[in-house]
Backbone bond lengths (Angstrom), bond angles and torsions (degrees), N, CA, C in turn:
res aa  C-N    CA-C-N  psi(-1)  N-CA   C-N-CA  omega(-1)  CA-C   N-CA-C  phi
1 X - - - 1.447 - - 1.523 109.16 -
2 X 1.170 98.60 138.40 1.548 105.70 171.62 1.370 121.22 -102.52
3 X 1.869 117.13 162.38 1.469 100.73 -157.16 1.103 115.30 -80.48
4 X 1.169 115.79 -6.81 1.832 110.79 167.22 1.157 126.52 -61.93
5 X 1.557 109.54 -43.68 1.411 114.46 164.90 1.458 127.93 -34.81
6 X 1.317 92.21 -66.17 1.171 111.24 154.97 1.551 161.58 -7.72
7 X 1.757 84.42 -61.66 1.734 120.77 176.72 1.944 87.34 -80.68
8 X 1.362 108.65 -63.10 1.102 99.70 -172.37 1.340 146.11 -53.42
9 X 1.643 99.78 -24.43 1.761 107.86 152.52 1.731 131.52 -71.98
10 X 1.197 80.79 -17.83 1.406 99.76 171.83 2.100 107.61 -72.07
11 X 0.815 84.81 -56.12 1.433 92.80 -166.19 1.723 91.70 -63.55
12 X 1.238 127.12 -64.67 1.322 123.27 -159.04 1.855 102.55 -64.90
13 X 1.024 110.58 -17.39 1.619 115.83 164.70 1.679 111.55 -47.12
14 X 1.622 113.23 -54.98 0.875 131.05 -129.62 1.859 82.68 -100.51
15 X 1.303 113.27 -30.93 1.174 117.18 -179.51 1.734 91.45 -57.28
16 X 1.104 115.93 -62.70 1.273 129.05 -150.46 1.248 115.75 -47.25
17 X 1.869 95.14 -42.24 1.877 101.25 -168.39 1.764 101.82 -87.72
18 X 1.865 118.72 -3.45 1.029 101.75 -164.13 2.094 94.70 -92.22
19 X 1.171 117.94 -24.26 1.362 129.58 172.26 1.979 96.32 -54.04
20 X 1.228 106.49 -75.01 1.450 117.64 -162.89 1.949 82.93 -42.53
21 X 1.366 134.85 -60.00 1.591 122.56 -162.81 1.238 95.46 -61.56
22 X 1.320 135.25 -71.52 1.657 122.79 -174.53 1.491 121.61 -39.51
23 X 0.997 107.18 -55.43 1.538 108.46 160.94 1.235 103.59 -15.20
24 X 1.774 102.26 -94.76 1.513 120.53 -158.88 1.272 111.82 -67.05
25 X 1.669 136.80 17.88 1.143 124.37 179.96 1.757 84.94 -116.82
26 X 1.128 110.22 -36.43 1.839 99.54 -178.20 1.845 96.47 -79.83
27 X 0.688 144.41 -22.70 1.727 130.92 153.85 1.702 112.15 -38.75
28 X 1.604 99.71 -54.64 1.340 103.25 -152.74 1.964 91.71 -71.65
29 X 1.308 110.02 -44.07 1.649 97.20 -176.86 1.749 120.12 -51.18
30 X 1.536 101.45 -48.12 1.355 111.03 -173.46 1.726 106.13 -59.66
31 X 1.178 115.61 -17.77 1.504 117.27 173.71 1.637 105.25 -84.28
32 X 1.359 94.59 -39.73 1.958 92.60 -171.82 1.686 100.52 -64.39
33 X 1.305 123.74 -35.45 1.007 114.81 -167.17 1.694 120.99 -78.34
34 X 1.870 100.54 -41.06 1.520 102.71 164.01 1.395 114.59 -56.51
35 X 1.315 145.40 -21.56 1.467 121.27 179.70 1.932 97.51 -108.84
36 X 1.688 112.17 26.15 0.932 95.09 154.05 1.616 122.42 -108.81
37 X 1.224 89.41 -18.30 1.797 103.26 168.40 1.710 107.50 -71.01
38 X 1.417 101.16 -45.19 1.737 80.57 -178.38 1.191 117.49 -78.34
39 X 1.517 129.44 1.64 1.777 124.43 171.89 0.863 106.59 -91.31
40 X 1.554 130.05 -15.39 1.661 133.48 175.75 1.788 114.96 -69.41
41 X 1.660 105.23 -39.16 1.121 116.04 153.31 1.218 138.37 -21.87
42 X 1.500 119.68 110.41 1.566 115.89 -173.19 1.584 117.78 -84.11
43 X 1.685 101.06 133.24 1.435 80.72 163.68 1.096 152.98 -111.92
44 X 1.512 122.12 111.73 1.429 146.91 -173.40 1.579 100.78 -61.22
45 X 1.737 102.36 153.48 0.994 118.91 151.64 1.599 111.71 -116.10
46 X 1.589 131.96 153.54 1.204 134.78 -157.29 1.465 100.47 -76.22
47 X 1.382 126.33 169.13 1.517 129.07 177.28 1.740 95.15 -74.88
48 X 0.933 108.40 -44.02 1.880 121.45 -164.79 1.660 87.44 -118.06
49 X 1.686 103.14 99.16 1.510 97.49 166.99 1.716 112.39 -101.63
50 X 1.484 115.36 15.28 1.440 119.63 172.81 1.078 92.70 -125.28
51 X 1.753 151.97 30.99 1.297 115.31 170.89 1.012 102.98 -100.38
52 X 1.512 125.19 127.94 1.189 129.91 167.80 1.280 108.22 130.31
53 X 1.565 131.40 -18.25 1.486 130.95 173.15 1.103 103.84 -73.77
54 X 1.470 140.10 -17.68 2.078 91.02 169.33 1.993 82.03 -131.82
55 X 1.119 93.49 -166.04 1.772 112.21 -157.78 1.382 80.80 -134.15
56 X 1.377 120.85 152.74 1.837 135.29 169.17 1.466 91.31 -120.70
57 X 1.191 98.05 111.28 1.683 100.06 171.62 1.330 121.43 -102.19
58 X 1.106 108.75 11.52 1.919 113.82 -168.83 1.815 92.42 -86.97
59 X 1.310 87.06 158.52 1.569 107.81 -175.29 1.602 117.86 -130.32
């Protein structure tokens, strides 16, 4: 092998592990942020908290 070869596996390695960290650091925000929006979330109860539990099926 020659050192270019070489350099160049090297380098495309380096591509590889630097994609795989960005990745996993923009995962980890978009997660920090969804359970920061949903704890920001108020909690409501519905105006109609039975509408919709039973069906009248008679005709």
């Amino acid at each position: 092998m020659d050192i270019n070869s070489i350099m160049s596996a090297q380098v495309s390695q380096l591509q590889q592990t630097l994609q795989f960290s960005i990745m996993d650091k923009a995962m980890n925000i978009g997660a920090a942020s969804t359970i920061e929006m949903l704890n920001d979330m108020p909690e409501q109860t519905a105006v109609h908290p039975y509408k919709g539990m039973t069906i009248d099926i008679s005709i």
